[in-house]
Legacy VTK file of the C-alpha trace (Angstrom):
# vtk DataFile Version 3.0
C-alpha trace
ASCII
DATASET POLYDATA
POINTS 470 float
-50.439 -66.845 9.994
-49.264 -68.287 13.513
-49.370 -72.312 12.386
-48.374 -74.459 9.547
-51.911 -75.997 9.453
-53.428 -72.283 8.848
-51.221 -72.426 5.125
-53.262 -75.390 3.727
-50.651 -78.153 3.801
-51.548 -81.859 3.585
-51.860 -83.638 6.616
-48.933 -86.140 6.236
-46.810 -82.681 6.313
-48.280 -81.569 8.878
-47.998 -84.811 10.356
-44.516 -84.582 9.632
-43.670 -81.576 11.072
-45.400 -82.110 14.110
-42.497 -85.027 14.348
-39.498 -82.392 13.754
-41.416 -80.235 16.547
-41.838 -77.778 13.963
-45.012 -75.604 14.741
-44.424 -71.789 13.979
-43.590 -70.722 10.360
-40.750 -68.611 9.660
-41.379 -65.308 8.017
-39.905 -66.900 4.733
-41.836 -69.854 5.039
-45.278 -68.146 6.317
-45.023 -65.998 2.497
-43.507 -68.538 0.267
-45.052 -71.327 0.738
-48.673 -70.188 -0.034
-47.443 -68.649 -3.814
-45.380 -71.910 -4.240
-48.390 -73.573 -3.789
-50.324 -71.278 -6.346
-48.002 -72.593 -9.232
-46.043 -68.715 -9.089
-42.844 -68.128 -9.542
-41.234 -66.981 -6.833
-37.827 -64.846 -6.258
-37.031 -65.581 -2.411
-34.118 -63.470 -0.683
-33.809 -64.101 3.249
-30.736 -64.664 5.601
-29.085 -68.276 5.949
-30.485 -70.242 8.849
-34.398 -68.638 8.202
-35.656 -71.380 6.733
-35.537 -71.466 3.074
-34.666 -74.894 2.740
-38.905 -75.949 4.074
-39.519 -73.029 2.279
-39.836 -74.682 -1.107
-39.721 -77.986 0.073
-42.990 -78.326 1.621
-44.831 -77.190 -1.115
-43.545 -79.010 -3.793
-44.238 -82.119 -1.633
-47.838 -80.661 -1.279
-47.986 -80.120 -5.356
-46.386 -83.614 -6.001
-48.701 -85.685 -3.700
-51.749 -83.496 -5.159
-51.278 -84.326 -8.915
-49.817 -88.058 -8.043
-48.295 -89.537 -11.285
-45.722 -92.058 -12.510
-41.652 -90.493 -12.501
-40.362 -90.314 -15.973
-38.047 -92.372 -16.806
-34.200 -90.983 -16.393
-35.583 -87.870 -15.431
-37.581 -86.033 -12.273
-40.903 -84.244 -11.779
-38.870 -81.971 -9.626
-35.016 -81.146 -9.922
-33.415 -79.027 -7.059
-30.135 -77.903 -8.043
-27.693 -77.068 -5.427
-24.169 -75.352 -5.310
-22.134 -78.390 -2.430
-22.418 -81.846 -1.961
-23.494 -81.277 1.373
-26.170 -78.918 1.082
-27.231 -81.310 -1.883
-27.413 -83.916 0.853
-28.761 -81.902 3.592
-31.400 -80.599 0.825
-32.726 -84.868 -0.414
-32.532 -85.180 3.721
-35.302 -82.593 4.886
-37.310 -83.730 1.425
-37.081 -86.894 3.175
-38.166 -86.052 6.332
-40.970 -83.560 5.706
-42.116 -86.300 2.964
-42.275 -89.579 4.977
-45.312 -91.492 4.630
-46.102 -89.405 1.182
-44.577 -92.512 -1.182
-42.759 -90.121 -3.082
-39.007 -90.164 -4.528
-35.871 -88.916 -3.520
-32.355 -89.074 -5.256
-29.072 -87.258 -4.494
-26.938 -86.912 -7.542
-23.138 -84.907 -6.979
-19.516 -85.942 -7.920
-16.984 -87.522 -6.022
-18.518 -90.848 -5.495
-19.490 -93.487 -7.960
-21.580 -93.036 -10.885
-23.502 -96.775 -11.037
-25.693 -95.901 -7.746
-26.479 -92.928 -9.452
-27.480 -94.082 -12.697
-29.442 -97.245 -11.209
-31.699 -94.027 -9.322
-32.546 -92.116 -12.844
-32.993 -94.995 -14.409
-36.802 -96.064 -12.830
-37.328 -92.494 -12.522
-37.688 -90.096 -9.301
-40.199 -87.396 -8.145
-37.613 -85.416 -6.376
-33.783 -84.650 -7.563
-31.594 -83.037 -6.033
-28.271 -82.484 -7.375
-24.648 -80.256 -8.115
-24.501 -78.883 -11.420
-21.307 -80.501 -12.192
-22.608 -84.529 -12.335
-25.494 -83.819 -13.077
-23.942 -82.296 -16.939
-22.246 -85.721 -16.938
-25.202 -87.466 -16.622
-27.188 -85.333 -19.681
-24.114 -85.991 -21.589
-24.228 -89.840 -21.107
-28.171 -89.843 -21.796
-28.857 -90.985 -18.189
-30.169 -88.185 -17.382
-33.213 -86.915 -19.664
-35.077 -83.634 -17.779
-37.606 -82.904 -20.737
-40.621 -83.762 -17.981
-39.315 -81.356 -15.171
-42.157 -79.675 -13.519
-40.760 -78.059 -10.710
-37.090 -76.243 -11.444
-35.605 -74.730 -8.202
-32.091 -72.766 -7.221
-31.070 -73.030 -3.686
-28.348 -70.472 -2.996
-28.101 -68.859 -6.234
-25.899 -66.148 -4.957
-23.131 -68.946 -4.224
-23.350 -70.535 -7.478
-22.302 -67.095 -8.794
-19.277 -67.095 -6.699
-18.671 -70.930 -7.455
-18.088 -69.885 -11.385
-21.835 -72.334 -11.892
-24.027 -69.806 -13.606
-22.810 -71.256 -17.472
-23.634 -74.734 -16.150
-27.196 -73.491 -15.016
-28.040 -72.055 -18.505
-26.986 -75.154 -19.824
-29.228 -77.033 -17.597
-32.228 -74.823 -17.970
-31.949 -75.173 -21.371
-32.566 -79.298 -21.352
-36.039 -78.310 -19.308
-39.413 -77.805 -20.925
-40.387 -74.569 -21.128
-43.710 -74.928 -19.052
-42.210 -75.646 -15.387
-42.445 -74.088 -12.248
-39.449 -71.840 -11.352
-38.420 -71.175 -7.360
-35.119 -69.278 -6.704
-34.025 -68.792 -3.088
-30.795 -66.824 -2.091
-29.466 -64.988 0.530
-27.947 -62.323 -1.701
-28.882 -61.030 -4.865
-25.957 -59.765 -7.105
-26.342 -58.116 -10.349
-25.511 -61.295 -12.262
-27.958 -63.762 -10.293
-30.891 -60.673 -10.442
-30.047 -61.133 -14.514
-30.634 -64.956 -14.055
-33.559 -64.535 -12.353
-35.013 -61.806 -15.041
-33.867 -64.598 -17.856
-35.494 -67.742 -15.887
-38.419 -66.853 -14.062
-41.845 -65.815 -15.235
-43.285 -62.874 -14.014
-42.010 -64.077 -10.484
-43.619 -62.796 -7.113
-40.732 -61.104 -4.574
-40.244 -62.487 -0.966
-37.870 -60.822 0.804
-37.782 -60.777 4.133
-34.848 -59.146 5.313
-32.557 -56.799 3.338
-29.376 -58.681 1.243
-26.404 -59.126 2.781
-28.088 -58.901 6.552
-26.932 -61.755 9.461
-29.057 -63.001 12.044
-30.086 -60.430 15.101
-29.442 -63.637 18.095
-25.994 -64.001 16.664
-23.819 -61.929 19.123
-20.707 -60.930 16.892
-16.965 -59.788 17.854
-14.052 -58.621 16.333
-10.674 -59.717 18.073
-7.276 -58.149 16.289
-4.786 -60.297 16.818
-1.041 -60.729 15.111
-1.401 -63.231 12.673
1.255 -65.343 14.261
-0.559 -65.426 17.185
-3.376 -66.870 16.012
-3.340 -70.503 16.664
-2.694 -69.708 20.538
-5.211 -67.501 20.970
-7.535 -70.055 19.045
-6.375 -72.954 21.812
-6.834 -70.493 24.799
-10.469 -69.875 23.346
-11.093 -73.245 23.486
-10.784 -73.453 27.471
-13.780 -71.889 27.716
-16.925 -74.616 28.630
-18.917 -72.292 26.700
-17.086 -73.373 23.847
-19.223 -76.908 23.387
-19.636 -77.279 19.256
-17.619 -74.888 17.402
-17.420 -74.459 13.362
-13.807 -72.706 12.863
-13.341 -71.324 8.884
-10.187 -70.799 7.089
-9.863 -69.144 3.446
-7.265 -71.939 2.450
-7.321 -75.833 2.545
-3.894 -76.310 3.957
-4.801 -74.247 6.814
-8.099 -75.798 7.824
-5.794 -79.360 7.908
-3.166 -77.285 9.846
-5.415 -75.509 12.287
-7.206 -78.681 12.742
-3.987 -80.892 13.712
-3.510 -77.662 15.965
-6.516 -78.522 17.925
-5.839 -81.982 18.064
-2.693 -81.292 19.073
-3.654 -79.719 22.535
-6.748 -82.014 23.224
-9.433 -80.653 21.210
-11.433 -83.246 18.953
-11.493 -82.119 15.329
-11.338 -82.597 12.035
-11.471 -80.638 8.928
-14.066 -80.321 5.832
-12.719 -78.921 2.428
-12.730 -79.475 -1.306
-10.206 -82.079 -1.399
-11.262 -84.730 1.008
-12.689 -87.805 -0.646
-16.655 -87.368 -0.070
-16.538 -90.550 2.851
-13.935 -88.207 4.505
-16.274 -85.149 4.455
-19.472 -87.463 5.165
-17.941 -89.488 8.046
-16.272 -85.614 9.601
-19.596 -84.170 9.325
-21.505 -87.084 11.016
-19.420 -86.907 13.856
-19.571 -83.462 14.529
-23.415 -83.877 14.374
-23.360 -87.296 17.207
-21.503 -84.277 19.205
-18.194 -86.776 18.862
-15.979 -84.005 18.121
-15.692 -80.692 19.365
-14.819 -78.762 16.694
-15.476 -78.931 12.992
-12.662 -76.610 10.608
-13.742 -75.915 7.473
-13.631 -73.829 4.006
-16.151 -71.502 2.118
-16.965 -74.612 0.160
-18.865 -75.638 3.127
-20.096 -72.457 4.825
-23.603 -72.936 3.479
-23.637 -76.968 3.481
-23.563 -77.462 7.120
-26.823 -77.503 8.973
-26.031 -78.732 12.785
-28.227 -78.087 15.883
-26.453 -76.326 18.572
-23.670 -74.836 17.145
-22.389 -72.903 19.829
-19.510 -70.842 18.418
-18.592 -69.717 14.703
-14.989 -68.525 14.225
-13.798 -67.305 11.862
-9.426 -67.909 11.560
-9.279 -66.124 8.796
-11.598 -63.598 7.037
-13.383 -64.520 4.116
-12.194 -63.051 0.570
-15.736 -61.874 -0.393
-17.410 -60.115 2.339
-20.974 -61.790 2.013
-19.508 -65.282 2.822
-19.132 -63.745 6.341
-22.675 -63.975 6.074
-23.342 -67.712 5.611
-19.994 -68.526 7.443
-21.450 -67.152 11.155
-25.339 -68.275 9.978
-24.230 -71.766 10.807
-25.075 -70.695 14.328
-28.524 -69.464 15.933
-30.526 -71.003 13.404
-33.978 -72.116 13.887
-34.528 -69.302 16.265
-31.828 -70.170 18.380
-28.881 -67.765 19.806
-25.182 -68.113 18.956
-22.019 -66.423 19.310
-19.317 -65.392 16.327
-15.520 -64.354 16.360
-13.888 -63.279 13.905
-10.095 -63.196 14.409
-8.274 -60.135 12.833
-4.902 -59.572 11.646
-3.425 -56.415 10.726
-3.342 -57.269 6.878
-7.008 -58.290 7.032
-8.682 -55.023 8.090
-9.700 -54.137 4.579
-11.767 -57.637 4.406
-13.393 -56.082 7.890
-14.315 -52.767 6.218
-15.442 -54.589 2.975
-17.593 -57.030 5.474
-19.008 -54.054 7.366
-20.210 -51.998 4.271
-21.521 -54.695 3.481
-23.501 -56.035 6.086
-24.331 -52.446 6.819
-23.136 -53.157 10.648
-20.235 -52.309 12.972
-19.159 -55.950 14.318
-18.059 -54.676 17.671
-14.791 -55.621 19.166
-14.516 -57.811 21.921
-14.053 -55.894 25.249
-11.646 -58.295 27.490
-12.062 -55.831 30.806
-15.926 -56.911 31.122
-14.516 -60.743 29.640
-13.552 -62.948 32.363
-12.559 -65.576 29.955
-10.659 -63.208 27.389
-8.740 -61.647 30.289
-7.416 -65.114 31.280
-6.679 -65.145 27.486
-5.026 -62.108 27.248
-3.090 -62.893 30.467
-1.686 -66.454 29.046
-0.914 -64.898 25.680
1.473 -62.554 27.533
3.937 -65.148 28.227
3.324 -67.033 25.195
5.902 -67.311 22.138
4.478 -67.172 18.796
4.583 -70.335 17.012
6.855 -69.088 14.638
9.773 -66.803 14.418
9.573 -63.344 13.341
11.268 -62.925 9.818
13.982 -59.933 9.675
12.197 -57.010 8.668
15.580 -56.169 6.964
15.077 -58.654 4.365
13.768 -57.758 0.612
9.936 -58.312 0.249
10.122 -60.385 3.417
12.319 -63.111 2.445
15.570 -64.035 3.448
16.889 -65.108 6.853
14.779 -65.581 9.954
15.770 -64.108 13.623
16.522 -67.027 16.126
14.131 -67.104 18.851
15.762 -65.301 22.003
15.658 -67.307 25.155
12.704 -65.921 27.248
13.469 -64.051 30.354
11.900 -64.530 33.464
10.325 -62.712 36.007
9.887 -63.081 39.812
8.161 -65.360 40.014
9.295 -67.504 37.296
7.139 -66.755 34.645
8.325 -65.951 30.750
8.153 -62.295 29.898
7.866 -61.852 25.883
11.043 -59.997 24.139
9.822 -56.348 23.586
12.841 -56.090 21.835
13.008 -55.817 17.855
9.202 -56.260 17.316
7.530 -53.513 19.396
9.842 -51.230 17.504
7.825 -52.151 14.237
4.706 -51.646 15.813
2.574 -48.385 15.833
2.038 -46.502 19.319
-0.116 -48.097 21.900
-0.582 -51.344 19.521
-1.177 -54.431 21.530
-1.118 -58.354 20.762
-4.647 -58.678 21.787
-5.686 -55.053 21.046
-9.436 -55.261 21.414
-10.223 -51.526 19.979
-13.426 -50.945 17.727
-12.646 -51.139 14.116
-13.059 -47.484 13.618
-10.679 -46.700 16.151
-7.826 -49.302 15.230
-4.328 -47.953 14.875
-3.597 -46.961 11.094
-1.424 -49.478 9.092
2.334 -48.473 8.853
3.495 -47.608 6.074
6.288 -49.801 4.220
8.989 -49.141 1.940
8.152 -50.731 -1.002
11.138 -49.259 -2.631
13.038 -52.343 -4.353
16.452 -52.749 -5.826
16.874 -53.664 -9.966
19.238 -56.126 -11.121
20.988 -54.607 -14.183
22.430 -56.651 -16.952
26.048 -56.382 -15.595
26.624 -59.267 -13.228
23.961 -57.809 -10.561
24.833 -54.438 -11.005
21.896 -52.200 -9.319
20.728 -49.771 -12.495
19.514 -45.893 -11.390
16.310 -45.027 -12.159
LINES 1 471
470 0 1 2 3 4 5 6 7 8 9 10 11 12 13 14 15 16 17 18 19 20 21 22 23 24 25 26 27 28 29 30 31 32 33 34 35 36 37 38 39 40 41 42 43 44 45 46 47 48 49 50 51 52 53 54 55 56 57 58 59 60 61 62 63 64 65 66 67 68 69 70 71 72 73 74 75 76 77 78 79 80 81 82 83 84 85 86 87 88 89 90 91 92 93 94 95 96 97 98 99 100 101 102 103 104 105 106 107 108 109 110 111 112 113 114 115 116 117 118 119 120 121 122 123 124 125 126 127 128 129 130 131 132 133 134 135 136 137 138 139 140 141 142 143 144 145 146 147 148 149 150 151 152 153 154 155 156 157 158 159 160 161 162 163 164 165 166 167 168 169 170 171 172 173 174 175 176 177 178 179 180 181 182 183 184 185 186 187 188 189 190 191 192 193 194 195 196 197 198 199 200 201 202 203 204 205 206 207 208 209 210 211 212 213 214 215 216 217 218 219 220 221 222 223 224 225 226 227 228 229 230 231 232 233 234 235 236 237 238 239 240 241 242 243 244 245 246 247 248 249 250 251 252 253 254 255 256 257 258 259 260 261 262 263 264 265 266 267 268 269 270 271 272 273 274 275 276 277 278 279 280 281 282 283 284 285 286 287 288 289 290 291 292 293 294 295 296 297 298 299 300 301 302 303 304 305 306 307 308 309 310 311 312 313 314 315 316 317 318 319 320 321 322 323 324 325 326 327 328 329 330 331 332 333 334 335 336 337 338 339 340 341 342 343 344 345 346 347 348 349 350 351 352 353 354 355 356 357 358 359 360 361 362 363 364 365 366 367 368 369 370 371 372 373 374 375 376 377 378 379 380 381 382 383 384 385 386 387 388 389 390 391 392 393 394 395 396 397 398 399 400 401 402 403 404 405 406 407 408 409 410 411 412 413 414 415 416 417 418 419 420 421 422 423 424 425 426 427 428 429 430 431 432 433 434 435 436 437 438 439 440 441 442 443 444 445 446 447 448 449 450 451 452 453 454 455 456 457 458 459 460 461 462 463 464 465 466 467 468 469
């Protein structure tokens, strides 16, 4: 099938799409939509950024406009559930859009804003809901909510409400619906537990899958870069004199360092702002909007928004830090080249995070390669400024138990001929394996082995700090 007309959509989606300049079908799309249309079940697996989102969406507008009737009352013909607040949104938006003209209904229901808005929505009934698992349990537990009349039940990224700790509050939400509905589940992975969810929920469901689990998108060109950690942040602002670098998602495993790494960029001239669990929902609404207007340069974020961003012309993903489980590497860099588009993603690696690389490359079933900076213009001049760079922190004394204690002073640099700082090979580089560089840019199979560290520790014996034998 080479058109969206050719898979029997109404015209006012057609219509529709024609206005998003959407003509070609996606593989996902071009096999899902016709069986969604059927009435089947269906069990969708494909890559972020491929689509899924129209996937379902289209149809279910199709269905709803087909077999028009009244909203019940506190409740939805259709409920979408969805793991963020921001895919929720992004989810009610394309509804929205691909709907326009249709007269149908579309409410967002998620937590941290206020619940009258909300409730005012249920109460007159709508034919689309989308919502977060979380709220949407309040709402069933005031009575607001009554989802006896759903027709249409769908998971979007089922794979991350696994990882989000939501699969009890999906059983408990399936089990408010009427047993005759529809039943769509879309994922990019498919884990043991979700696969069990799927075999518990769905009925007799037919299988898209259009790319094996766990697989990132071919126009994404991806790099390694191994890096100290401490040199991070400086490497991160020399990236950023690159013009290439025009709208740039950045991803940190911790909230404290997305808000650090952001004031970082700030700091030296870069626009940005950061996204994460604990900003207010205006805060993450207002960031978001002005990354999209192309207001701000950069946009640093968590996990809790790798799959909840959906921005044309992301140019760069990078990734600060690597991800804890290796398939978020996945949705993390599919915020860039989507819609057919091509992208770029770095991921920048300390020595303590090359088992998170392995873990990422078994699973992916890929060898990122690392970023060469003799055939790099840009990196070179990277590699060059880093040379006479201090880290922006000082080293701790590797004499001290478990790391703690007193850290070194910061030598004062010495100079060269010409003037410029030369970095103190001093008491680091004799903690550092042969031939290991700042900005060693070796493949990952080749990288120098870990050294080894004494993890031999003293025990404090019952009399006055004695050290006991063992």
């Amino acid at each position: 099938m080479t058109n969206f007309a050719s898979l029997g959509l109404a015209k006012p989606l057609l219509s529709a799409l024609a206005a998003e300049g959407y003509t070609t079908p996606t593989p996902i799309q071009a096999q899902a939509i016709p069986l969604v249309m059927d009435g089947k079940d269906v069990l969708g697996i494909a890559q972020t950024g491929t689509g899924k989102t129209a996937a379902f969406a289209l149809p279910i507008l199709h269905r709803l406009a087909e077999n028009r009737r009244p909203a019940p009352r506190r409740g939805a013909r259709c409920l979408v559930l969805s793991p963020t607040r921001e895919l929720a949104t992004q989810i009610a938006e394309s509804f929205r859009a691909y709907g326009a003209g249709m007269g149908l209904t579309v409410a967002v229901v998620f937590g941290g804003v206020k619940y009258g808005p909300q409730v005012r929505a249920l109460a007159a009934g709508v034919d689309v809901l989308v919502a977060t698992p979380g709220r949407l349990i309040d709402h069933i537990q005031e009575k607001v909510a009554n989802l006896n009349e759903v027709e249409i039940f769908v998971l979007d990224e089922a794979d991350q409400m696994l990882d989000m700790g939501f699969i009890m509050p999906i059983r408990r939400i399936a089990k408010t619906l009427p047993q005759k509905r529809q039943n769509l589940f879309f994922s990019a992975t498919m884990p043991n537990e979700i696969g069990k969810l799927a075999g518990d929920l769905l009925n007799n469901p037919s299988k898209v899958s259009v790319t094996p689990s766990a697989t990132t998108v071919e126009k994404i060109d991806q790099k390694v870069l191994f890096i100290e950690s401490a040199r991070k942040r400086v490497l991160l602002a020399e990236l950023f004199d690159e013009a290439a670098m025009k709208r740039v998602l950045v991803f940190t495993r911790t909230k404290r360092g997305a808000d650090r790494v952001a004031k970082g960029l700030c700091a030296i001239g870069v626009e940005a702002a950061s996204i994460h669990g604990d900003k207010t929902q205006g805060q993450r609404e207002r960031a978001l909007a002005a990354f999209k207007a192309g207001e701000m340069r950069a946009l640093v974020a968590t996990d809790i928004a790798a799959r909840g961003i959906d921005v044309d012309g992301v140019s760069h993903v990078i990734q600060f830090e690597l991800p804890n489980v290796p398939e978020a590497y996945v949705h993390r860099i599919g915020r860039t080249a989507r819609a057919g588009a091509g992208g770029s993603a770095v991921a920048l690696v300390a020595d303590d995070e090359r088992n998170l690389l392995r873990d990422i490359q078994k699973v992916t079933r890929q060898t990122i390669p690392s970023w060469d900076r003799r055939n790099d213009k840009g990196l070179a001049q990277a590699h060059a400024a880093m040379a006479s760079i201090e880290p922006d922190r000082p080293a701790r004394d590797p004499r001290a138990a478990n790391g703690r204690g007193n850290q070194q002073k910061r030598k004062p640099a010495t100079l060269d001929a010409a003037g410029k700082a030369q970095p103190d090979r001093g008491q680091r580089a004799r903690h550092r394996p042969a031939g290991y560089e700042p900005l060693a840019l070796v493949a990952a199979g080749d990288a120098p082995p870990k050294r080894k560290r004494n993890r031999s520790r003293n025990r404090s014996g019952g009399g006055g700090g004695a050290v006991s034998a063992s």
